[in-house]
N, C-alpha and C positions, 0 to 999 in steps of 0.2 A: 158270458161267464166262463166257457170252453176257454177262450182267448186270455184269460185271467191265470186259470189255472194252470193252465199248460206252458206259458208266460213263467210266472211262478215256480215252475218245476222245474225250467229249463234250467234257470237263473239259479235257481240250490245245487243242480246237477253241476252249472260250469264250476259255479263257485266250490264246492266239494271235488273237484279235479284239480282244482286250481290249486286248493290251500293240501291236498297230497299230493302234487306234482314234486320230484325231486330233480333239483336241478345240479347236477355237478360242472364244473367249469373248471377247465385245465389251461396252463399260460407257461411260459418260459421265455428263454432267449429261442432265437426261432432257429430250428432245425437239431436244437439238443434236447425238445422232451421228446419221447415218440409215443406212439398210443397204438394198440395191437389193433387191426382190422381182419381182415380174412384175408389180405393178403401177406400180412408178416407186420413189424413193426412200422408206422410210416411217421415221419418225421411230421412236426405241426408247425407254421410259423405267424399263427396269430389266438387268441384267446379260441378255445375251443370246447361246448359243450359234449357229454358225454355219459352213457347210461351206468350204473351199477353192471358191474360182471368184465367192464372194458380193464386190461391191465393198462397202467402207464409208466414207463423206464425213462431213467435220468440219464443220459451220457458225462462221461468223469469231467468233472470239471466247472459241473452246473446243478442249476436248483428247478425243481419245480414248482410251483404253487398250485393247489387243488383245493378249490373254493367249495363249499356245499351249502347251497341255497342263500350264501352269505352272509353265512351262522357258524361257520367251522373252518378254518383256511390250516389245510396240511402243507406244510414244506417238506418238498420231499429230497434229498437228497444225491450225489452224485454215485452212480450205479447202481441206484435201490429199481426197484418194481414194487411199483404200487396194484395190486387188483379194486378195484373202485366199489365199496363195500354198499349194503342195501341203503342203507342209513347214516347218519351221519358219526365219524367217527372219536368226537368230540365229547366228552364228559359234559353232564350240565354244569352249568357256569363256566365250561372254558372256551375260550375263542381259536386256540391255536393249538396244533400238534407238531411239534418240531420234529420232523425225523430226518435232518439233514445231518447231524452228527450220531458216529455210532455210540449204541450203548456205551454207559463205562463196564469195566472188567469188575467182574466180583470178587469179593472182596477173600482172601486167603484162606483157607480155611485153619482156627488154631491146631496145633499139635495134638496129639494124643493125651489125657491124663496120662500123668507119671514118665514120657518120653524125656530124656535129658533135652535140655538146651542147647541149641547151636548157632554158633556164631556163623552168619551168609553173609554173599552180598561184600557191602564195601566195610562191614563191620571187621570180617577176617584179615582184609587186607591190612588196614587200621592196624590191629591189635600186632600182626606180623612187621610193619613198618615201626612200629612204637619198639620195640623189642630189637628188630638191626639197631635201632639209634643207641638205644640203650646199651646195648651190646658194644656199641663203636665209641661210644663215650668212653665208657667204663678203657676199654682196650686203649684209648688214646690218653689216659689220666695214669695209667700203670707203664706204658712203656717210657724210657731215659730212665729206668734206675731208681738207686737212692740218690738224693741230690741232698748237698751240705747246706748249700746255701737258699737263704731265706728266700720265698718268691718275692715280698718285699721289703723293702728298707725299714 
């Protein structure tokens, strides 16, 4: 009965390590992710496991992919560092974190109430180009005079 139980407990123990074991898994082209060690950055050139707390840097020019338990795959981008978080970094329901492209730029912020309007940008140019033409027109319709004759027949 000893043999049963202790059987029994081992088997809940593995399996209760097993289904909290996190497993992170880092990949690239080989020699452009690097992963921090205690010696400095060192280059990796095949799929590579690795614990929470590890950083991992892209070199320009490449991607990384960092898998988590094969429930969350981050793409990480070229000159980013990643530090490899406890958990995984994934919303529920999503599979993928893109951080290979930077943020967009926010968005402008409006003008003050009551601040006048102003024309930026290629608007000003516009409006100033609109205005030579108009001005050269006009200047090329007035110069020759008065003329007698009909422009046509």
């Amino acid at each position: 009965m000893r043999l049963v139980v202790a059987t029994v407990v081992a088997l809940l123990c593995w399996l209760g390590l097993a289904a909290s074991a996190f497993a992170v898994s880092v990949n690239g082209p080989p020699g452009q992710v690097l992963v921090r060690t205690v010696e400095g950055f060192t280059p990796i050139n095949t799929l590579t496991m690795v614990k929470p707390g590890v950083q991992i840097a892209v070199l320009p020019g490449s991607l990384a992919h960092i898998s988590y338990n094969n429930q969350c795959l981050v793409v990480l981008g070229p000159g980013k560092v990643w530090a490899v978080p406890n958990k995984s970094p994934c919303a529920p329901g999503q599979w993928v974190l893109d951080l290979s492209n930077p943020p967009p730029a926010p968005p402008a912020s409006p003008p003050p109430a009551g601040a006048p309007p102003t024309a930026g940008g290629t608007t000003g140019l516009l409006i100033a180009g609109g205005v030579a033409a108009g001005a050269g027109i006009f200047l090329a319709t007035q110069a020759g005079g008065k003329s007698k004759t009909p422009a046509s027949p």
